[in-house]
C-alpha positions as CSV (number, residue, x, y, z in Angstrom):
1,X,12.9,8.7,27.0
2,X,14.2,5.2,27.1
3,X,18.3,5.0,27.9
4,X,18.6,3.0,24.6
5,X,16.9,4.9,22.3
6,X,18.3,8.7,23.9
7,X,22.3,7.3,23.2
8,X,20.7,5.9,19.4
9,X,19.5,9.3,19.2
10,X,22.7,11.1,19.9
11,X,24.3,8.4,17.7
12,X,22.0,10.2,14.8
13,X,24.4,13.3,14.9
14,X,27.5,11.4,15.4
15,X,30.3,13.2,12.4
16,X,30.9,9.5,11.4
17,X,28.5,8.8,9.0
18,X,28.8,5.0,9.7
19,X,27.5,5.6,13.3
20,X,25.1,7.4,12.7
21,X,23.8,5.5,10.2
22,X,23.8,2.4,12.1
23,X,21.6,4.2,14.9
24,X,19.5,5.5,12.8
25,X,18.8,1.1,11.5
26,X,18.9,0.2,14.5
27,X,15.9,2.7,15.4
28,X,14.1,1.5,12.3
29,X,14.3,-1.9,13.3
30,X,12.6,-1.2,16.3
31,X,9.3,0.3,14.5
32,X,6.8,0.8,15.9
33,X,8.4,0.0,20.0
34,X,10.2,3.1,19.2
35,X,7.3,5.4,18.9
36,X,6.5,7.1,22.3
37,X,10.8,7.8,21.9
38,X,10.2,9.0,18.7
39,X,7.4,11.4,20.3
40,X,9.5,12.7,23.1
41,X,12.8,13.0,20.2
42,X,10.6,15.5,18.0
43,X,8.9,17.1,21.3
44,X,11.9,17.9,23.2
45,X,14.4,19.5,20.1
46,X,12.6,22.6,19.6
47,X,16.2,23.9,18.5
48,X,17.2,21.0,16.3
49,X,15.5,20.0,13.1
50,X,17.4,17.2,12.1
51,X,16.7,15.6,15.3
52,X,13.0,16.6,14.2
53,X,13.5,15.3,10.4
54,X,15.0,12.0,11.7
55,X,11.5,11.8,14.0
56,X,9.2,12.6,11.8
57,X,10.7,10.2,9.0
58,X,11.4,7.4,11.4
59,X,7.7,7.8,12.6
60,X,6.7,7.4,8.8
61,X,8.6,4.5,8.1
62,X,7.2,2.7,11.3
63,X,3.5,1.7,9.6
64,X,2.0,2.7,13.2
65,X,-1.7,4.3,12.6
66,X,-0.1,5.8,16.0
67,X,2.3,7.9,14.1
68,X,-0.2,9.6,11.9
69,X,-0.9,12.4,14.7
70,X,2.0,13.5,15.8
71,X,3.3,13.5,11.8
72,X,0.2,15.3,11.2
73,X,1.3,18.3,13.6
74,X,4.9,18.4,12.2
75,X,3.0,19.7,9.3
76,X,3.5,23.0,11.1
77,X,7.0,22.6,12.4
78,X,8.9,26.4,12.0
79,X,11.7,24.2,9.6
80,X,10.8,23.5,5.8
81,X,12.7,20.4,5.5
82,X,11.0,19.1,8.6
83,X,7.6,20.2,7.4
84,X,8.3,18.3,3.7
85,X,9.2,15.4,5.5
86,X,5.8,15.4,7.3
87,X,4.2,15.0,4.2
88,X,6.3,12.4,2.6
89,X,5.8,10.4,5.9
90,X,2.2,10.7,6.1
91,X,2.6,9.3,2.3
92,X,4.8,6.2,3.9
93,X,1.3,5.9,6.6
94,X,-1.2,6.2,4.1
95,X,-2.9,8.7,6.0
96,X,-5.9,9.5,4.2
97,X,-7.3,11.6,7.0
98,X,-4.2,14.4,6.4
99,X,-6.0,14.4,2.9
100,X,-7.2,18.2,3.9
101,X,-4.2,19.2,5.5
102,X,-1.7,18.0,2.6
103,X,-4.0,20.4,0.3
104,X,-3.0,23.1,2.4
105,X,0.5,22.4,2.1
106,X,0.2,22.8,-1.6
107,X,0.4,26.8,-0.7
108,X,3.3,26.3,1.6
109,X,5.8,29.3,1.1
110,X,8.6,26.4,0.6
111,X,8.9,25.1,-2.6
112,X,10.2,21.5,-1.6
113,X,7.1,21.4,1.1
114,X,4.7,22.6,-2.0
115,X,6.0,20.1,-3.9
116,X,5.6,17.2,-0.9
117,X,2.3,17.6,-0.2
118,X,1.1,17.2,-4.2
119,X,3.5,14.3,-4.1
120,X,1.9,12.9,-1.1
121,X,-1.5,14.1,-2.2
122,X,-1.1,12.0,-5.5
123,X,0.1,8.7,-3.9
124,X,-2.9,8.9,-1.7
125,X,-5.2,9.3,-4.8
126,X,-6.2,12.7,-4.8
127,X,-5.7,15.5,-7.4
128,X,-3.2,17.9,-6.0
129,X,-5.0,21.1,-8.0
């Protein structure tokens, strides 16, 4: 990972809201340069899942095609709020492809993840049921 975007990332859990808020801009002004640091963020916090939320919805908002795998296995992250956030982002990437895997959400034991995917299902134009 990049020296930049590891102290941004750090920044991200900073208690002052106004820090961490600014890193996390400053990441989404970057886009889609950010990704392969975006990759390795989500990859190497096994044990932190709002480093993993931040990566997956960072990844969304970056309107890289490139993002849409690695979103598409945080569909299976152990954390609910991780895995809902997969599915809002592959909404943000208009991943039509996760079509069949947002479907299979809709049975997620999570309400908020259940509730995601039909979101997400919906914006892309299919019927959740």
């Amino acid at each position: 990972m990049r020296p930049r975007y590891a102290d941004l990332f750090n920044a991200l859990l900073d208690p002052d809201p106004r820090r961490a808020d600014a890193a996390f801009d400053a990441v989404l002004f970057d886009r889609g340069e950010a990704l392969p640091d975006l990759a390795d963020l989500y990859r190497d916090n096994p044990r932190e899942p709002l480093l993993r939320f931040y990566a997956i919805q960072l990844m969304g908002f970056s309107e890289e095609p490139a993002a849409i795998p690695m979103v598409i296995d945080a569909l299976d992250d152990h954390d609910p709020a991780v895995r809902a956030e997969a599915c809002r982002a592959l909404e943000d990437l208009r991943a039509k492809e996760a079509i069949p895997l947002l479907k299979a959400r809709t049975d997620d034991l999570d309400p908020e993840v259940r509730r995601s995917a039909r979101e997400a299902l919906e914006a892309l134009g299919e019927n959740p049921f």
